[in-house]
C-alpha positions, 0 to 999 in steps of 0.5 A: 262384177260383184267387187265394183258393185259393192264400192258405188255408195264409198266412192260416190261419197268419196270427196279426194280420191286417188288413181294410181297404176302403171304408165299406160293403164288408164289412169287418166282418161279413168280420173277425168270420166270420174271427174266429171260423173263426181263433180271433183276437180281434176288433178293430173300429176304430171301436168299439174306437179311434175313437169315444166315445158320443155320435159323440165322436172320441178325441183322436189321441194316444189313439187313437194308444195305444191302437191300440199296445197293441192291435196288440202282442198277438201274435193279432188280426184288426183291421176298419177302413182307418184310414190315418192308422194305417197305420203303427202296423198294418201292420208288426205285420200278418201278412195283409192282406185289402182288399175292394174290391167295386164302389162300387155295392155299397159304397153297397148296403151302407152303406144296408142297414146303416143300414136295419137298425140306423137309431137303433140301436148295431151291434155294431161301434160303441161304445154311445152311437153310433147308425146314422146315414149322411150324404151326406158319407158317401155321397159318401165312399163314390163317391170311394173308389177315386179318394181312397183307394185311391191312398193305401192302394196307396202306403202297402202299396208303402212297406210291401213298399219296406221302409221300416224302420218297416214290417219285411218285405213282407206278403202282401195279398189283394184281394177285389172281390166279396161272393161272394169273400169267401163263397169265402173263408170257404167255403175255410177251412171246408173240410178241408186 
């Protein structure tokens, strides 16, 4: 435990923090938990950003906006990797935490969640949109950490680089259990 027990004082101190991870790994549920234990107003990509009723994207421009807006306030916790707005967060971002559970368990969840909500909206989806799952999606899911962790990695090491637009380094805390995560949320709940 000694990764996450070294972050307490950084995060509890974090004012904006993101959660990023592939599709079904908890990002969620983590950054409402966290939400909550923080007082930080929580922010869901996909419902807040992305998504009109009916599975209707945005127009980019938009979502763009809005993400702005969004992250200029001065206490969030956003859930949703989004890289293609990486470079809007990131510089406003206090801490970020990128679960990296096993594919397995990304599957697990992704499947379980649409079990559960199956035709129905979850929280962290605008109204109009229902619970669905594809095998795009699915396969999505199984090439993560070959399509997408690559990307994330050199979009955190352009941030610490100091390219000008992303100011100074972040600390990023990667989770690769759910039972991290617990410890995590345990940690917080305890007294200093």
């Amino acid at each position: 435990m000694n990764v996450i027990s070294g972050s307490k004082s950084t995060l509890a101190e974090a004012d904006r923090i993101l959660v990023i991870g592939c599709p079904g790994s908890g990002k969620s549920t983590l950054a409402k938990k966290l939400s909550q234990a923080l007082g930080l107003r929580y922010i869901s990509m996909d419902r807040d950003f992305y998504w009109l009723p009916g599975w209707r994207k945005r127009p980019r421009g938009e979502i763009d906006r809005l993400i702005g807006d969004a992250v200029a306030g001065e206490r969030w916790i956003m859930d949703g990797t989004g890289l293609s707005s990486f470079h809007l967060r990131l510089p406003r971002a206090d801490f970020v935490i990128w679960l990296r559970p096993s594919r397995y368990s990304c599957l697990y969840g992704a499947v379980s969640r649409t079990l559960r909500y199956f035709g129905r909206n979850r929280p962290e989806l605008p109204a109009g949109c229902p619970e669905r799952l594809s095998l795009d999606a699915l396969a999505y899911i199984w090439n993560f950490e070959r399509d997408g962790v690559p990307l994330i990695e050199a979009a955190l090491r352009d941030h610490a680089a100091g390219i000008p637009e992303h100011g100074p380094d972040v600390p990023v805390l990667q989770l690769k259990s759910r039972r991290r995560m617990r410890e995590l949320l345990d940690l917080l709940d305890r007294p200093a």
